[in-house]
C-alpha positions as CSV (number, residue, x, y, z in Angstrom):
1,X,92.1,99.1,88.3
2,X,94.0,98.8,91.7
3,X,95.5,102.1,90.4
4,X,93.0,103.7,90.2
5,X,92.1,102.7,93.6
6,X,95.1,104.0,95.0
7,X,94.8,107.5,93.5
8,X,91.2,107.4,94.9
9,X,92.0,106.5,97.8
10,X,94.8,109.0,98.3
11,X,92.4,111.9,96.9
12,X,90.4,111.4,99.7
13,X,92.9,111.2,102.4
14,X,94.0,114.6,101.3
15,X,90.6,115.4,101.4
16,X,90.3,114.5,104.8
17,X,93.8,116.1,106.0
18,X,92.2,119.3,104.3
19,X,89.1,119.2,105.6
20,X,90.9,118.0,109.5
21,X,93.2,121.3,109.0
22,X,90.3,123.5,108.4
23,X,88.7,122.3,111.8
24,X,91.5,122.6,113.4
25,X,92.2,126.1,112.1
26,X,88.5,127.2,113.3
27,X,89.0,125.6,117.0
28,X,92.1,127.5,117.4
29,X,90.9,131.0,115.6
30,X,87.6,130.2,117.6
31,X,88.6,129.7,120.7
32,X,91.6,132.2,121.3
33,X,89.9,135.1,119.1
34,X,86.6,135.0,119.3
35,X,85.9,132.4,122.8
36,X,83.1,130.7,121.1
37,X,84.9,127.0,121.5
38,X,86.7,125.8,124.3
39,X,90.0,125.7,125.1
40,X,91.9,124.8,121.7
41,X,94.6,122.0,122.6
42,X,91.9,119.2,124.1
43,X,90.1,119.7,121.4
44,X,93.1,119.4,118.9
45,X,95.1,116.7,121.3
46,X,91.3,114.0,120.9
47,X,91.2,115.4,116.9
48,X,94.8,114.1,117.1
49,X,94.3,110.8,118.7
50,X,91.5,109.6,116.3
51,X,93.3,110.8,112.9
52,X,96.1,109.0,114.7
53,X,94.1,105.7,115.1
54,X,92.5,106.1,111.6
55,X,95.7,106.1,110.0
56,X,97.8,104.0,111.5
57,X,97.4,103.6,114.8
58,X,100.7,103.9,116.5
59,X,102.5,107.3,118.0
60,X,104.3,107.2,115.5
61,X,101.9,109.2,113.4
62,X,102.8,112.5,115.1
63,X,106.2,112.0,115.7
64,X,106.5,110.8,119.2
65,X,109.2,107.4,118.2
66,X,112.5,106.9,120.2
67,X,115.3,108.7,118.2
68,X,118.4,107.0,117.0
69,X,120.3,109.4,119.7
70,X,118.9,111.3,122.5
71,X,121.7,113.0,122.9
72,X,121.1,114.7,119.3
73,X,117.5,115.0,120.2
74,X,118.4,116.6,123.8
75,X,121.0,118.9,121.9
76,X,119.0,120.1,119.0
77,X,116.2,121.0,121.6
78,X,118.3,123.1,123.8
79,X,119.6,125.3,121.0
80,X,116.1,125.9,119.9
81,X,115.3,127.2,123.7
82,X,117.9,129.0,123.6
83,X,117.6,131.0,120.3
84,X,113.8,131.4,120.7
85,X,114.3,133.2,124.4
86,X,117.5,135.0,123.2
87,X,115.5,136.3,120.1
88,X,112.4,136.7,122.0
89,X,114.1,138.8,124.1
90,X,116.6,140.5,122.4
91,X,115.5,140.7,118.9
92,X,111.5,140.4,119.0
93,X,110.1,142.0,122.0
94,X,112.3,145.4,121.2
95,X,110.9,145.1,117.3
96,X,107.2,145.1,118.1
97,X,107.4,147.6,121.3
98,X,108.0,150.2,118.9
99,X,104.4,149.5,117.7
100,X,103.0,147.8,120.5
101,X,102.7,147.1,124.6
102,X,105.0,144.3,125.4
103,X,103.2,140.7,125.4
104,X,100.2,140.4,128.0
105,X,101.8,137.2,130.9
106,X,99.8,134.3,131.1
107,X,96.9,134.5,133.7
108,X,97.6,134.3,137.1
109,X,101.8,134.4,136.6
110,X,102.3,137.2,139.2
111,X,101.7,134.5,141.7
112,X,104.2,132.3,141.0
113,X,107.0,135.5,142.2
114,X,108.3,133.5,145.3
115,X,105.9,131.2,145.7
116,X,107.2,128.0,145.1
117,X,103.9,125.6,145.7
118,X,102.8,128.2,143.0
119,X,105.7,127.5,140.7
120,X,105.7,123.8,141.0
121,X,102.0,123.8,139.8
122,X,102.9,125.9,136.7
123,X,105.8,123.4,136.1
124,X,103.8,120.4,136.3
125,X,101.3,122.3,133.9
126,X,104.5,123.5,131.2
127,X,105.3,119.5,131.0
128,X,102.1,118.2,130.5
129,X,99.3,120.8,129.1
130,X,102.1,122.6,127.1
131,X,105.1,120.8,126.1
132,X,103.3,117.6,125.5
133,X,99.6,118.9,124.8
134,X,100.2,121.4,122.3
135,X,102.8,120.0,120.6
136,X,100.9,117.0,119.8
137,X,98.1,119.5,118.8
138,X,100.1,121.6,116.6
139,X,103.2,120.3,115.1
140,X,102.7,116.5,116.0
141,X,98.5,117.0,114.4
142,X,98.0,119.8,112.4
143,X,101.4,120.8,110.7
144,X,101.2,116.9,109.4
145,X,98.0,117.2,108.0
146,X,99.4,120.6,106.8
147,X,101.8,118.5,104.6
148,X,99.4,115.6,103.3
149,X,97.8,118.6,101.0
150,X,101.2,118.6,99.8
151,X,101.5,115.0,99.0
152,X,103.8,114.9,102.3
153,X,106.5,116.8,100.3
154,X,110.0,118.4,102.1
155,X,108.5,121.5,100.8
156,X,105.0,120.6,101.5
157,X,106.5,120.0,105.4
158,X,108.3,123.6,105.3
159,X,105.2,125.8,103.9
160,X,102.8,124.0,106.4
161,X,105.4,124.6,109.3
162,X,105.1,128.0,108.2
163,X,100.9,128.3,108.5
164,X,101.1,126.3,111.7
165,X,103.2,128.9,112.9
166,X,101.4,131.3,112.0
167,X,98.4,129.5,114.2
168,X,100.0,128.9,117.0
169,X,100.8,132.9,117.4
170,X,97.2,133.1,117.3
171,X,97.0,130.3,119.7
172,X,98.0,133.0,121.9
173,X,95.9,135.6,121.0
174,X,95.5,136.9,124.9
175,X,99.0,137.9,124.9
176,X,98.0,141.2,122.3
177,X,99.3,141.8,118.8
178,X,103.2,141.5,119.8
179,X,102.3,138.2,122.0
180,X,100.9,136.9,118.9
181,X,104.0,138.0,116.5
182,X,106.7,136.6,119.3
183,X,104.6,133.4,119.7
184,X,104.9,132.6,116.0
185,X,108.7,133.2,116.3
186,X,108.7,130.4,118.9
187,X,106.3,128.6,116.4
188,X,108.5,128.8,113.7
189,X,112.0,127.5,115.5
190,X,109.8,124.8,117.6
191,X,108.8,123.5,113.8
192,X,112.0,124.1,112.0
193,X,113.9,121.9,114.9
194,X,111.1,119.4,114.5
195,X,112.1,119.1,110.7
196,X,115.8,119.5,111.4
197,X,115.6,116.5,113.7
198,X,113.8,114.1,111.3
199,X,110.2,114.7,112.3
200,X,110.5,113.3,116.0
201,X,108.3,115.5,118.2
202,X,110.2,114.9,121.4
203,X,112.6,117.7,120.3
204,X,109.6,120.2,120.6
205,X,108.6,118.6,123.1
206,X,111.5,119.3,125.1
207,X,112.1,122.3,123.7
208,X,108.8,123.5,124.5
209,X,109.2,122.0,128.8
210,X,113.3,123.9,128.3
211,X,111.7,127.6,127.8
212,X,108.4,127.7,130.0
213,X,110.6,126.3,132.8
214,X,112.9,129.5,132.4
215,X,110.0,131.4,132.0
216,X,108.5,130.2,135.1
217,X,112.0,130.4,136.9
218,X,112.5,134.4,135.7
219,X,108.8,134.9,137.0
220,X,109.8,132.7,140.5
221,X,113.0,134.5,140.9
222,X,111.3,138.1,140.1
223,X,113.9,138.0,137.0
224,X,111.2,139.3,134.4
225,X,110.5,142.7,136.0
């Protein structure tokens, strides 16, 4: 009987992962393609929280637990910046402007060029509403309930790493079709170090924080003209 209960039970938190990733999937594809929701990663950061507290509670439900070494976690983060702006830059952006314009900047960037109230304001907003915000919304939230329809499998972990990606390149939708292609890069090697590094989301997070502040920098410094 308490079998029975168990496989119940678990039945219908896979339904609920399922039916969490499907909201999740029409904030983000509502919001960034057809702007009939607002902006996606509040929206996903709440969701987050309260599958966090129905669950178990404790941060440690999206990843965000102190590693055995920070200097592994530090390490494994800077080589993800690295190869997503050397790819982005070297590999991606030259692949899709074959087909396409180069990716759309984020709103409001050109004023950041030697500006450096400007810049600090757009830091302040990379460490907080991106690094942290959507990578609690996307890898820490929705590439975990990605993997519950998978019974929480290593493979289960991989292929929903792979749709999340696949979001989050939609996530930014204003940047045009090869802003969309070279955000799913990023997604991919922000979610492969998260599963490299044992599931701890302060490797994206810091990952994320290590390439907007270049980005920021290149803008600052006139470096991306």
């Amino acid at each position: 009987m308490s079998d029975q209960r168990a496989s119940s039970s678990f039945a219908q938190s896979r339904l609920l992962s399922g039916l969490e990733l499907l909201l999740g999937s029409v904030v983000v594809i509502g919001h960034n393609v057809f702007h009939v929701v607002p902006n996606e990663v509040p929206i996903l950061f709440v969701l987050g929280l309260a599958s966090l507290r129905l669950r178990s509670g404790t941060w440690s439900a999206v990843g965000l637990v102190r590693p055995a070494s920070w200097r592994r976690v530090v390490l494994i983060a800077l080589a993800a910046a690295a190869l997503r702006i050397l790819l982005g830059n070297y590999v991606i952006e030259p692949l899709t402007g074959h087909f396409w314009p180069a990716p759309i900047a984020p709103k409001g960037s050109e004023t950041i060029t030697g500006n450096l109230g400007a810049a600090g304001i757009a830091l302040l907003i990379v460490w907080t509403f991106a690094a942290f915000g959507e990578e609690i919304a996307y890898r820490g939230y929705l590439l975990r309930r990605a993997a519950d329809l998978g019974k929480g499998s290593l493979a289960a972990y991989w292929l929903g790493m792979v749709y999340v990606s696949v979001l989050f390149g939609y996530g930014h939708y204003y940047k045009g079709p090869s802003g969309i292609i070279d955000s799913a890069v990023a997604g991919l090697i922000l979610g492969s170090a998260y599963l490299l590094a044992g599931r701890n989301l302060w490797v994206c997070v810091l990952a994320h924080g290590f390439i907007d502040t270049v980005a920021v920098a290149a803008v600052y410094f006139g470096w991306s003209d």
